[in-house]
PyMOL Python script that loads the backbone (N, CA, C, O; Angstrom):
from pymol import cmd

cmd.read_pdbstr("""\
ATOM      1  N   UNK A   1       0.814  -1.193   0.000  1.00  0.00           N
ATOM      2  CA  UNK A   1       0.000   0.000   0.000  1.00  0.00           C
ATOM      3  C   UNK A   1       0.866   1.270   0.000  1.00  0.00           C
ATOM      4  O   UNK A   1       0.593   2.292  -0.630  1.00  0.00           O
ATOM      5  N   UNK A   2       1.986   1.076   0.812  1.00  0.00           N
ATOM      6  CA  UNK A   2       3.077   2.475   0.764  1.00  0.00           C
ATOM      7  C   UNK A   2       3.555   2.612  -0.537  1.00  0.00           C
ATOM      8  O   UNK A   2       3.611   3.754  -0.995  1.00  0.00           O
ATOM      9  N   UNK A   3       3.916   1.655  -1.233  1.00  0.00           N
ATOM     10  CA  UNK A   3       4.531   1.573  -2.511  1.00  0.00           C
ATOM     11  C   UNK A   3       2.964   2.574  -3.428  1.00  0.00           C
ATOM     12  O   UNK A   3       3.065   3.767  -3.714  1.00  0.00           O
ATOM     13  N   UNK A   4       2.052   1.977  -3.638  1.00  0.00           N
ATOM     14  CA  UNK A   4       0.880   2.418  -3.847  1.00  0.00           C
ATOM     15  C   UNK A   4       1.285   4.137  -4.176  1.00  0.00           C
ATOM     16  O   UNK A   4       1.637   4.767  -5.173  1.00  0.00           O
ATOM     17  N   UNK A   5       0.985   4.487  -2.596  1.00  0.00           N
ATOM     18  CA  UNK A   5       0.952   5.763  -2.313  1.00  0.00           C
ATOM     19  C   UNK A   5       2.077   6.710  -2.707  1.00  0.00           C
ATOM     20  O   UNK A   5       1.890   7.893  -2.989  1.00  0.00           O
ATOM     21  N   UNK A   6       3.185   6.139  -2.705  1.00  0.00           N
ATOM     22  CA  UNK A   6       4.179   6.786  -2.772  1.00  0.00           C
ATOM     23  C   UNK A   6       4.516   7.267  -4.352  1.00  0.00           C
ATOM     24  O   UNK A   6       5.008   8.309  -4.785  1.00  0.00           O
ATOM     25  N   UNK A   7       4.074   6.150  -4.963  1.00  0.00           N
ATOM     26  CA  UNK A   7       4.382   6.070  -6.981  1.00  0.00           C
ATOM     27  C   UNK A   7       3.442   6.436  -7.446  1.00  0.00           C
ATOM     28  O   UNK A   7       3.604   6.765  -8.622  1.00  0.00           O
ATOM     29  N   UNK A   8       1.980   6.605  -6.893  1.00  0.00           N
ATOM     30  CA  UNK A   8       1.125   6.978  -7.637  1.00  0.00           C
ATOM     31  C   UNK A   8       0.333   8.153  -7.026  1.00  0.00           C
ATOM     32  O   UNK A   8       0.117   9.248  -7.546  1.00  0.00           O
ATOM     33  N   UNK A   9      -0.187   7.552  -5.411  1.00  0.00           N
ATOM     34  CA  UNK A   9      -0.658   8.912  -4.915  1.00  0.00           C
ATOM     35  C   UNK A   9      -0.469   9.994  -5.038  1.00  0.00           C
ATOM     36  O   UNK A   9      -1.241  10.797  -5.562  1.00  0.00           O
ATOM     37  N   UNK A  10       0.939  10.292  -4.429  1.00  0.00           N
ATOM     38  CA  UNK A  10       1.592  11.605  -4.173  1.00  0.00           C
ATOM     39  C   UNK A  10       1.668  12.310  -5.788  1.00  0.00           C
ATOM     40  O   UNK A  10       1.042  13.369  -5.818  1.00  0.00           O
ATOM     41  N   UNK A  11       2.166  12.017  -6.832  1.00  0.00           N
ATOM     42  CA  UNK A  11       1.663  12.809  -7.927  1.00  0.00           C
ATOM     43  C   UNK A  11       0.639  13.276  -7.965  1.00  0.00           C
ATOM     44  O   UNK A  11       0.502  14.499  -8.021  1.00  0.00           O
ATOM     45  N   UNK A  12      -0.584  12.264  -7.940  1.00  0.00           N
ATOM     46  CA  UNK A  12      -1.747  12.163  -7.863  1.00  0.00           C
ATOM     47  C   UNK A  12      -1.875  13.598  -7.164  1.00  0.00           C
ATOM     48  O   UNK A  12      -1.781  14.660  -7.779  1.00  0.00           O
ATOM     49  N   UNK A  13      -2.006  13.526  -6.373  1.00  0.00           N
ATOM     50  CA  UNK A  13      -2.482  14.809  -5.432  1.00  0.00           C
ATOM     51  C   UNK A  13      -2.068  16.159  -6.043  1.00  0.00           C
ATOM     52  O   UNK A  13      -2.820  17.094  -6.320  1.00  0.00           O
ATOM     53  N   UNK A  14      -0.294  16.068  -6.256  1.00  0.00           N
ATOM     54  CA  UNK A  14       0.383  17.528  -6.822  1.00  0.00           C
ATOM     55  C   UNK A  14      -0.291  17.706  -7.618  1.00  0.00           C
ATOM     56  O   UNK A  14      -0.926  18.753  -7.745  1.00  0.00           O
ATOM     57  N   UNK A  15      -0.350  16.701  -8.408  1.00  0.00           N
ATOM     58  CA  UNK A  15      -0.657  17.374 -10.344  1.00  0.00           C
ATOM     59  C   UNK A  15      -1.991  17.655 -10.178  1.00  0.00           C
ATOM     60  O   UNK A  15      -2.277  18.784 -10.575  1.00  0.00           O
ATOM     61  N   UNK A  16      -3.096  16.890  -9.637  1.00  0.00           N
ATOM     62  CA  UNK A  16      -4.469  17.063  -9.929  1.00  0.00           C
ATOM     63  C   UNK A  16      -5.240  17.723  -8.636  1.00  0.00           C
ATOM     64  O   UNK A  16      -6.080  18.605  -8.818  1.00  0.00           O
ATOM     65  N   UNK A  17      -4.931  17.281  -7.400  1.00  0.00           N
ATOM     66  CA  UNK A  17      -5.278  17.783  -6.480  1.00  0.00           C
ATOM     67  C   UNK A  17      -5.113  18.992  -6.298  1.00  0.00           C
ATOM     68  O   UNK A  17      -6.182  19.590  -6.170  1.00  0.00           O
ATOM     69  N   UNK A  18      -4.001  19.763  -6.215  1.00  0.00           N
ATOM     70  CA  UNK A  18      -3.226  20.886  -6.154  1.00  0.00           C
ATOM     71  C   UNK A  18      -3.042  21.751  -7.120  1.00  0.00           C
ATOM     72  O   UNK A  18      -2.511  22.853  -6.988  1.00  0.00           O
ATOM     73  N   UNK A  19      -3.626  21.119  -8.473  1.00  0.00           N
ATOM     74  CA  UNK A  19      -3.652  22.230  -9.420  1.00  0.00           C
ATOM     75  C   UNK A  19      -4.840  23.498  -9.429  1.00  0.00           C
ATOM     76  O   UNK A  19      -4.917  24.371 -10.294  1.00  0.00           O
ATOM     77  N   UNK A  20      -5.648  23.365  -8.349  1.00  0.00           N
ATOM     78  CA  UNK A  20      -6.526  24.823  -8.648  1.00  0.00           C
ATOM     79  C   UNK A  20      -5.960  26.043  -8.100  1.00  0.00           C
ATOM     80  O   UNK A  20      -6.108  27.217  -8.439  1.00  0.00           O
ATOM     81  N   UNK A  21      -5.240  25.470  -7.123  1.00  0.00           N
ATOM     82  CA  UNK A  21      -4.153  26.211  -6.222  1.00  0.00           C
ATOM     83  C   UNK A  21      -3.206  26.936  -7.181  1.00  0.00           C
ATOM     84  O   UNK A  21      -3.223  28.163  -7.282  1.00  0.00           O
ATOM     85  N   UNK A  22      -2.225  26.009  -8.013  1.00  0.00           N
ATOM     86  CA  UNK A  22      -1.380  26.378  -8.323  1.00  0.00           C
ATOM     87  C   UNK A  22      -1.722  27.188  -9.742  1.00  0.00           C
ATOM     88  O   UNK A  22      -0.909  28.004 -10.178  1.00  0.00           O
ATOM     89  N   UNK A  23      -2.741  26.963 -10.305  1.00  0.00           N
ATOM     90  CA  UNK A  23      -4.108  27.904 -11.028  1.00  0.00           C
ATOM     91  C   UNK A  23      -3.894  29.474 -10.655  1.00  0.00           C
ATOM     92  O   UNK A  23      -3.613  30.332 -11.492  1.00  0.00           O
ATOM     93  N   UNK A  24      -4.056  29.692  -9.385  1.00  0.00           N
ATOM     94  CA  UNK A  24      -4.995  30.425  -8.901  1.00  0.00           C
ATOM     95  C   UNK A  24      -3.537  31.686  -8.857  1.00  0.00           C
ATOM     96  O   UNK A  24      -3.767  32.864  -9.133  1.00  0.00           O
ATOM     97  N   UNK A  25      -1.579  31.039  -8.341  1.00  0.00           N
ATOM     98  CA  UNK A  25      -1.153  32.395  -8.199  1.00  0.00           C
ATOM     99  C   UNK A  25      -0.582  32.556  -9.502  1.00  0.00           C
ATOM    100  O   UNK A  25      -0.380  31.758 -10.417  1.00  0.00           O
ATOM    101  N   UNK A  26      -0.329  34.023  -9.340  1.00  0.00           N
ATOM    102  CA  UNK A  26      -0.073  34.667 -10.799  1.00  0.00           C
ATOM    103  C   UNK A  26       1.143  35.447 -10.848  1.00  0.00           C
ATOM    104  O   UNK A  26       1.234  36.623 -11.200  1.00  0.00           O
ATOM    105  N   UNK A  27       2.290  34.495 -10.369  1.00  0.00           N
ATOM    106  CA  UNK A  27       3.689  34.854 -10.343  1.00  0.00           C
ATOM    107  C   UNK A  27       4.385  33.988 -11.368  1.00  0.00           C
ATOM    108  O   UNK A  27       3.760  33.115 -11.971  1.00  0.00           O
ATOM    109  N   UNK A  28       5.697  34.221 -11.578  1.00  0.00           N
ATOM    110  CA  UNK A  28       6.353  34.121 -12.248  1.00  0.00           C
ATOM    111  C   UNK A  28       7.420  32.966 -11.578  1.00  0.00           C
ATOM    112  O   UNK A  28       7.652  33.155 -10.384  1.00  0.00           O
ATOM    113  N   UNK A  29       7.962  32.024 -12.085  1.00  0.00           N
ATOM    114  CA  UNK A  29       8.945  31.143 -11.526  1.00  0.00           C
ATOM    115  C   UNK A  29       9.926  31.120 -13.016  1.00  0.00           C
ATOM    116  O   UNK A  29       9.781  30.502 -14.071  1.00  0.00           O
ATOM    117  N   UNK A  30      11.089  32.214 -12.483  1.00  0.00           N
ATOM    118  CA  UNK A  30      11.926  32.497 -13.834  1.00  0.00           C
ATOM    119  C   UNK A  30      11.709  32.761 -15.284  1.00  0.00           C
ATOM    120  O   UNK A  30      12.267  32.111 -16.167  1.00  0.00           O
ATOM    121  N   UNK A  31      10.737  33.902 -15.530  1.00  0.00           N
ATOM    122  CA  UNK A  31       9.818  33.928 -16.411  1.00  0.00           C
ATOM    123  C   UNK A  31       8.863  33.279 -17.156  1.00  0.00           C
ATOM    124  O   UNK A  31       8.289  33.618 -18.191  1.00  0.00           O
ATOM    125  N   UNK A  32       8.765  32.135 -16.362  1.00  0.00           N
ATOM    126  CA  UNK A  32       7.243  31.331 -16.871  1.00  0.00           C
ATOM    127  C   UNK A  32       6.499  31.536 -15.685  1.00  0.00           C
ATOM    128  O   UNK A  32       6.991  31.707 -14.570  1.00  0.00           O
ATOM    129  N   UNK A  33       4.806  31.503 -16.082  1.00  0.00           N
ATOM    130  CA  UNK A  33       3.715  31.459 -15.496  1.00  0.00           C
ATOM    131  C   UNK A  33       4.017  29.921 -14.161  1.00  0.00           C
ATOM    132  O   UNK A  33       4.310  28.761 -14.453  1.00  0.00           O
ATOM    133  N   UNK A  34       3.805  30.509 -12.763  1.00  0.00           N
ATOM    134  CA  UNK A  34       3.827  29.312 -12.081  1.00  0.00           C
ATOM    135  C   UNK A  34       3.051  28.038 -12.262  1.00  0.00           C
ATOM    136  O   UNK A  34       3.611  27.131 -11.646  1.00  0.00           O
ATOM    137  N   UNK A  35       2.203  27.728 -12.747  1.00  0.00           N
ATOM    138  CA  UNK A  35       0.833  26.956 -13.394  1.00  0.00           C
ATOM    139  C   UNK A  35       1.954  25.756 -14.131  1.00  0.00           C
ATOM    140  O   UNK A  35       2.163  24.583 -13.822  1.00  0.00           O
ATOM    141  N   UNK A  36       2.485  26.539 -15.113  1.00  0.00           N
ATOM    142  CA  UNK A  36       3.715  26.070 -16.098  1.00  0.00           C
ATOM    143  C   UNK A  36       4.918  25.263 -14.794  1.00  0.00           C
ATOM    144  O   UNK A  36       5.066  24.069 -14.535  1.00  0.00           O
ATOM    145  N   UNK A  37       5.345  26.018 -14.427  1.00  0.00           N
ATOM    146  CA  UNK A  37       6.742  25.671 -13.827  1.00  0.00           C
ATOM    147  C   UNK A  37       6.359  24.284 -12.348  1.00  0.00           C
ATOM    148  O   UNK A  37       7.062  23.390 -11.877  1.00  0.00           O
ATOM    149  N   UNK A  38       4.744  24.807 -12.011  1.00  0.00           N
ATOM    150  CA  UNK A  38       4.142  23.794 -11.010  1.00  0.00           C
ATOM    151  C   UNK A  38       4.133  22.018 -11.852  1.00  0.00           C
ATOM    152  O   UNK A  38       4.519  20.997 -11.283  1.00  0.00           O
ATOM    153  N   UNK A  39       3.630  22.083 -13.170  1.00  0.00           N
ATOM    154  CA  UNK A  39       3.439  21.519 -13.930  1.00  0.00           C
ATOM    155  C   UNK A  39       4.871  20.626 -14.432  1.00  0.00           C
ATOM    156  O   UNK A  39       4.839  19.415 -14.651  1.00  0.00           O
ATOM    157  N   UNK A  40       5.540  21.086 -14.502  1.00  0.00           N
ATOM    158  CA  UNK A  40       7.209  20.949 -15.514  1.00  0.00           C
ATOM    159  C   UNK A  40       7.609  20.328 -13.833  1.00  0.00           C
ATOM    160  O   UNK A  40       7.991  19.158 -13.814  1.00  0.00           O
ATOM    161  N   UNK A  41       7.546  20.925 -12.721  1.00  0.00           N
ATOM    162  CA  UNK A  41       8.086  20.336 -11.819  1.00  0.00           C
ATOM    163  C   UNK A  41       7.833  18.688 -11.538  1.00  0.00           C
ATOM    164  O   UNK A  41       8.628  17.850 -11.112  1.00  0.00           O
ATOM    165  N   UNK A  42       6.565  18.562 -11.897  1.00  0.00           N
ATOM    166  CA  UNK A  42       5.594  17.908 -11.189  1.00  0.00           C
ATOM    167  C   UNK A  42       6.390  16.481 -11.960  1.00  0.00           C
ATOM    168  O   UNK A  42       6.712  15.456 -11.358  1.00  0.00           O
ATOM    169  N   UNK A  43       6.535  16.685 -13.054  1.00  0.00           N
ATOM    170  CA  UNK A  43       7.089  15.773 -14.150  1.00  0.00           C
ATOM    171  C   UNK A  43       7.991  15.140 -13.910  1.00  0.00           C
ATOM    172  O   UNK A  43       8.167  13.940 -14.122  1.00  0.00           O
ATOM    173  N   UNK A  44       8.824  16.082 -13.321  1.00  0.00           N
ATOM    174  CA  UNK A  44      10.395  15.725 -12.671  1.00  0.00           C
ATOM    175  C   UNK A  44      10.305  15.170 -11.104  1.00  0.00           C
ATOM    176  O   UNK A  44      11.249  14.473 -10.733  1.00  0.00           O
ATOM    177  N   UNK A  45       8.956  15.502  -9.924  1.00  0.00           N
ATOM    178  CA  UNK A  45       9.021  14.720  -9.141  1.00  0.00           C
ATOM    179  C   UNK A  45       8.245  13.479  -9.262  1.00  0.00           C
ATOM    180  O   UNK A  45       8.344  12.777  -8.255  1.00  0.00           O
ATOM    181  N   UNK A  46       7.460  12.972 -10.245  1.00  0.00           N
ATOM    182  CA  UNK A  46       7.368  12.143 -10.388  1.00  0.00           C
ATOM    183  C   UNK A  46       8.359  10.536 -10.601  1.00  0.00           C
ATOM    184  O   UNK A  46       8.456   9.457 -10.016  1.00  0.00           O
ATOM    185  N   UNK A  47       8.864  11.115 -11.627  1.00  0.00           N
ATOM    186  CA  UNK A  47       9.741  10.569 -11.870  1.00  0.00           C
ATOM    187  C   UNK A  47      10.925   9.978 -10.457  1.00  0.00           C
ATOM    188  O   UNK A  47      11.710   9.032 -10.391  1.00  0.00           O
ATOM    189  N   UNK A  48      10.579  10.976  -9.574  1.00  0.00           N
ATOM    190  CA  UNK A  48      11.901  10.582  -8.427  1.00  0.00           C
ATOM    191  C   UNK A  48      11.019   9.666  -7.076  1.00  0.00           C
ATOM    192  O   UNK A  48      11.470   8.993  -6.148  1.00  0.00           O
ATOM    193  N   UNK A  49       9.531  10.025  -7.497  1.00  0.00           N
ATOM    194  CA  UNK A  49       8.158   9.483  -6.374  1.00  0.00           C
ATOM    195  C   UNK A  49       8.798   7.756  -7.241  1.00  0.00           C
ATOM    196  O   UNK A  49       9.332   7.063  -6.375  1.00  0.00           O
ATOM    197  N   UNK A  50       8.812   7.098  -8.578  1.00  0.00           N
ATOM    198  CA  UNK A  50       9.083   6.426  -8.940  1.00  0.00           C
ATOM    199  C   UNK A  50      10.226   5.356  -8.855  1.00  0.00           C
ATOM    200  O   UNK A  50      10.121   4.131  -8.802  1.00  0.00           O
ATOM    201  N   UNK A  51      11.126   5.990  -8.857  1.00  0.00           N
ATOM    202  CA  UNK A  51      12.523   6.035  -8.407  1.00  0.00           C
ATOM    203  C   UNK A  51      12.976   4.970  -7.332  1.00  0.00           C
ATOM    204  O   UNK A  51      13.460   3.838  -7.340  1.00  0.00           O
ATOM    205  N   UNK A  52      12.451   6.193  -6.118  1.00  0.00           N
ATOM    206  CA  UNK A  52      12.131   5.925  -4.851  1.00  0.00           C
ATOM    207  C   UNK A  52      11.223   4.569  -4.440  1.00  0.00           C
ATOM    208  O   UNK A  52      11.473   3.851  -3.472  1.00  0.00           O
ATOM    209  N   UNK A  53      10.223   4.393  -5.292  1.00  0.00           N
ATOM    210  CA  UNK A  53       9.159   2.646  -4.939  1.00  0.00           C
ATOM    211  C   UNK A  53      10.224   1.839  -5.594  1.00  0.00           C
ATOM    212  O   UNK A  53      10.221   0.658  -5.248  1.00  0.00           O
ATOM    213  N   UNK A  54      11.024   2.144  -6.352  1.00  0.00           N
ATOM    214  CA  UNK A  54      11.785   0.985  -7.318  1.00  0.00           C
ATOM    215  C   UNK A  54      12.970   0.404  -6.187  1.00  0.00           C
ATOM    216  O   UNK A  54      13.401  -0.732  -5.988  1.00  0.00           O
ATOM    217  N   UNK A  55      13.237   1.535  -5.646  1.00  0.00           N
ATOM    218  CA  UNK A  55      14.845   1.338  -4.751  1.00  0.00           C
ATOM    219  C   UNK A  55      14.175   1.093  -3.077  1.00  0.00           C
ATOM    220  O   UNK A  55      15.018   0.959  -2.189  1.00  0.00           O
ATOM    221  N   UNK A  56      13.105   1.054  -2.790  1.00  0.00           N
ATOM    222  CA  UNK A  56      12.890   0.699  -1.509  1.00  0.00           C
ATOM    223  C   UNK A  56      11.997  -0.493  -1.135  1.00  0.00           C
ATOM    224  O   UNK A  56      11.776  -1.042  -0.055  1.00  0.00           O
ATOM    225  N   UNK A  57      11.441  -0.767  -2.711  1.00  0.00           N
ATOM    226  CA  UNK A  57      10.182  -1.861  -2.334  1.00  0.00           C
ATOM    227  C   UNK A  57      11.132  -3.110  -3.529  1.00  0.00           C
ATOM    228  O   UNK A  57      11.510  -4.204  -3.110  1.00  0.00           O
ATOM    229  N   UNK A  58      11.364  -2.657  -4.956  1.00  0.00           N
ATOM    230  CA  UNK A  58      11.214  -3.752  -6.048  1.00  0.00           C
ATOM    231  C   UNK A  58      12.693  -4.121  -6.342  1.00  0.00           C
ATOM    232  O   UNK A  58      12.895  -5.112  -7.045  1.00  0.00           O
ATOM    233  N   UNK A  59      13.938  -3.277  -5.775  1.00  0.00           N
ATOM    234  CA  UNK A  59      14.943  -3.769  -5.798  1.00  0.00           C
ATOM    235  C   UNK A  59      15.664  -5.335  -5.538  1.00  0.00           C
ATOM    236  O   UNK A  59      16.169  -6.279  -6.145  1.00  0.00           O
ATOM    237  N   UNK A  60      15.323  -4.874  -4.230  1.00  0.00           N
ATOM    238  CA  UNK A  60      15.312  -6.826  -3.720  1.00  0.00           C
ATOM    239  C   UNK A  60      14.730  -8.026  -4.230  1.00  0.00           C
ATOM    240  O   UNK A  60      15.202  -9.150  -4.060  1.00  0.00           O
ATOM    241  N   UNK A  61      13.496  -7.701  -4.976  1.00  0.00           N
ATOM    242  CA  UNK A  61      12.934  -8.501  -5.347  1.00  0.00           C
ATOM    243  C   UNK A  61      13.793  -8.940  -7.118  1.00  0.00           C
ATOM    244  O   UNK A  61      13.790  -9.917  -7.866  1.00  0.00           O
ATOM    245  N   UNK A  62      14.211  -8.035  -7.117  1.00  0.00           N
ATOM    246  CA  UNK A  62      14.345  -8.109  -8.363  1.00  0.00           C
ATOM    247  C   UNK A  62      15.678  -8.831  -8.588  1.00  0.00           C
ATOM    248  O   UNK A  62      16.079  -9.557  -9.497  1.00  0.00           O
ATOM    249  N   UNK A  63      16.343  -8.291  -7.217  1.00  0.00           N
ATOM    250  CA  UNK A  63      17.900  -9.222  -7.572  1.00  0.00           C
ATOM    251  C   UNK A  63      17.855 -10.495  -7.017  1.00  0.00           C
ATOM    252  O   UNK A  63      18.920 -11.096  -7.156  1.00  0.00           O
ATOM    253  N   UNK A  64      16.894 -11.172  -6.376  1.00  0.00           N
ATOM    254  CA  UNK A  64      16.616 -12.155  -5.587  1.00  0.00           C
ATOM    255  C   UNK A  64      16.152 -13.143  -6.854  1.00  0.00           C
ATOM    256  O   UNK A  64      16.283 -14.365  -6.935  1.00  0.00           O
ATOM    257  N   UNK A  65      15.486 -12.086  -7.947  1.00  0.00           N
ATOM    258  CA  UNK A  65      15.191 -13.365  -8.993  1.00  0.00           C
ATOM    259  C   UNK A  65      15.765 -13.509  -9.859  1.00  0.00           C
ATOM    260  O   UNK A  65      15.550 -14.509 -10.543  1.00  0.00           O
ATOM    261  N   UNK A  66      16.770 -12.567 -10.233  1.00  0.00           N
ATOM    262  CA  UNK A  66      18.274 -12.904 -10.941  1.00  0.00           C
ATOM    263  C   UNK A  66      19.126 -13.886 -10.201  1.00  0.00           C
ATOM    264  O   UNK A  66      19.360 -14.779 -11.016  1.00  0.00           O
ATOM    265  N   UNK A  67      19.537 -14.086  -9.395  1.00  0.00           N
ATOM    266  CA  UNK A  67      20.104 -15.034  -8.542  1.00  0.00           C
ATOM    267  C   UNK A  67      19.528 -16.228  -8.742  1.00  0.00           C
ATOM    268  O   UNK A  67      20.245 -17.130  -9.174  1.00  0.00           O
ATOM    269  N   UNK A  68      18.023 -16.508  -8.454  1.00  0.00           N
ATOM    270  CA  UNK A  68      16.863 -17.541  -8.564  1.00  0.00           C
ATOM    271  C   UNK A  68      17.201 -18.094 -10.019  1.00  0.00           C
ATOM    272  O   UNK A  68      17.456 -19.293  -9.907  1.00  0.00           O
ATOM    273  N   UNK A  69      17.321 -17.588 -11.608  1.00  0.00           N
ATOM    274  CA  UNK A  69      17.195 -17.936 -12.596  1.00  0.00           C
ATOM    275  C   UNK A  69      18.561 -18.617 -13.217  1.00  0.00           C
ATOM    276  O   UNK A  69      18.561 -19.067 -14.362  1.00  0.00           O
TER     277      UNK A  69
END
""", "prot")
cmd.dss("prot")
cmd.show_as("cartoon", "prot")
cmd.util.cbc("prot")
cmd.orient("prot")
């Protein structure tokens, strides 16, 4: 279930949950619209929310069945 939450939730929430929010201010994050840069981020923590389930949950498993074969 942590694995769950961690690879899918937590995007889950930034990108869709959190986007009316990040909608709503009307600043700049290095001359792009924050909306944009909330967005472009979101991409890149995904990717590390991913990362992270691979190296704490599927690692072991994975070298346990290289060994196994």
């Amino acid at each position: 279930m942590l694995k769950f939450l961690l690879g899918i939730g937590l995007p889950f929430v930034g990108v869709i949950g959190l986007l009316p929010w990040a909608a709503s201010n009307d600043f700049y994050v290095l001359g792009v619209p924050f909306i944009y840069a909330w967005i472009f981020g979101w991409f890149v923590l995904t990717s590390v929310c991913l990362q992270l389930c691979w190296v704490l949950f599927d690692k072991k498993t994975e070298q346990r069945e290289a060994r196994g074969a």
